[in-house]
N, C-alpha and C positions, 0 to 999 in steps of 0.2 A: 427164593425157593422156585427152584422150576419142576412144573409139573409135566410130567411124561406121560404119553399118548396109551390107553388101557381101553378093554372093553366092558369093564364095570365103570368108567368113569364117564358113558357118554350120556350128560346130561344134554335135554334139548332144550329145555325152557329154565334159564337161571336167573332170580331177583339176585340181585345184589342190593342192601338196605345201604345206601350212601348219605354220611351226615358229613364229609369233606375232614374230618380230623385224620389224623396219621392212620389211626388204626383203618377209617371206612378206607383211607387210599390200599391199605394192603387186600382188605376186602377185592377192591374192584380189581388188583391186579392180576386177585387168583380167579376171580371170576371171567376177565379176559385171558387167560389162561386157558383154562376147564372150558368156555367156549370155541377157542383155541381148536380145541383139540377132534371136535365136531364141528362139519360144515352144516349140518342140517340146524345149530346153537342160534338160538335167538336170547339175550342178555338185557335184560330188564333191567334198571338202574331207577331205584327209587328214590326218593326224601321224603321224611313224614314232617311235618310239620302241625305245631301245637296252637293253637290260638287260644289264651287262658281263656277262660270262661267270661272274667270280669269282663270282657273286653267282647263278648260274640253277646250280652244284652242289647236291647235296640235302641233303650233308651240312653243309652253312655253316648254323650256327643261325639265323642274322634274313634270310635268302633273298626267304620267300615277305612278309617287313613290306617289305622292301628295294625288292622288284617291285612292290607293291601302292603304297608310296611312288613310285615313278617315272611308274606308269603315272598315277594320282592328278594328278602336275605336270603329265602330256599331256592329259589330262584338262581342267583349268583353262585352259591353253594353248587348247585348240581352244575354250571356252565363250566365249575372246573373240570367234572367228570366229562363231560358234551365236547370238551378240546380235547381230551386224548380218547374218548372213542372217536370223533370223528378222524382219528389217524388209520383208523382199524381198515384192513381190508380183508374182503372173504368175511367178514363177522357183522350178520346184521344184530342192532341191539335198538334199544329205545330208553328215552330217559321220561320220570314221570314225578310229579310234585303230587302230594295226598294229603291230604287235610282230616285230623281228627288225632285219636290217641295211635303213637306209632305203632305200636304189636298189633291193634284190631286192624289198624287201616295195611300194616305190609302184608301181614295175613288174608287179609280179603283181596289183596291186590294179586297176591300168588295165586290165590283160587282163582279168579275172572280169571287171571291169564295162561291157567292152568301149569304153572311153574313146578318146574319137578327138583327143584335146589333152591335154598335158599343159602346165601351168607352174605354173614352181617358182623363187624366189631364186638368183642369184649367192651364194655366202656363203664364208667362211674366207680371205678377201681381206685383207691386208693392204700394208706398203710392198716387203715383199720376193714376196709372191703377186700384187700387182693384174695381171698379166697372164693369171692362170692362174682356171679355174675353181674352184668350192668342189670337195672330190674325188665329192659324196653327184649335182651339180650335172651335173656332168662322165661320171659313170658311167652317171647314165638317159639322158642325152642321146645317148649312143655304146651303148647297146644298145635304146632304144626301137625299139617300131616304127611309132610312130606320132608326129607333131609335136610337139616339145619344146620352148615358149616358154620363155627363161631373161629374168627380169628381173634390172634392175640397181639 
């Protein structure tokens, strides 16, 4: 889908939530798009990553390898998006790793950065879910305060 140049569509500050699956890629490419289409677009590219709980106690010996391994695979995860923004020309953007539950940590990250778009994947769909939204999906969108593109 290509999107065409409008003056309802000029967003400045757009999160893109990027988890590296099929759908986050369509995410980022409408968001490099939609930044596209504004020179003044700065593109925000998140990853939230989870650290279970079991694992964030002090006293569990391999904790802090545990975290360091996690954050590590978000890490990798986003270098995919970091090679094709870094092709981008005329579009500054930034990539950013967030640690906690994803809906609080992308939402808080859109506020700081005062983001006026967000989108982010459908995901956790299956035959008995395809009606329903991912839950990470579903929860920014019903507390944003700002416009929540949800791809499919």
């Amino acid at each position: 889908m290509i999107i065409k140049g409008s003056a309802e569509m000029a967003y400045t500050r757009i999160l893109v939530a990027y988890d590296g699956s099929e759908i986050g890629e369509k995410a980022l490419v409408y968001g490099i798009q939609l930044a596209q289409l504004n020179r003044d677009a700065h593109l925000h590219v998140v990853h939230a990553v989870t650290v279970p709980h079991i694992f964030t106690v002090s006293e569990y010996r391999h904790a802090d390898k545990i975290r360091e391994e996690i954050m590590e695979h978000g890490k990798d995860i986003l270098n995919g998006a970091s090679e094709r923004l870094s092709l981008l020309r005329d579009t500054r953007y930034q990539v950013a790793i967030v640690e906690g539950k994803p809906a609080d940590e992308i939402l808080m990250y859109a506020r700081e950065q005062k983001c006026d778009l967000i989108l982010m994947g459908s995901r956790g769909l299956n035959n008995v879910q395809e009606l329903f939204l991912g839950s990470v999906s579903h929860e920014v969108a019903q507390r944003s305060a700002v416009p929540v593109m949800i791809i499919k």
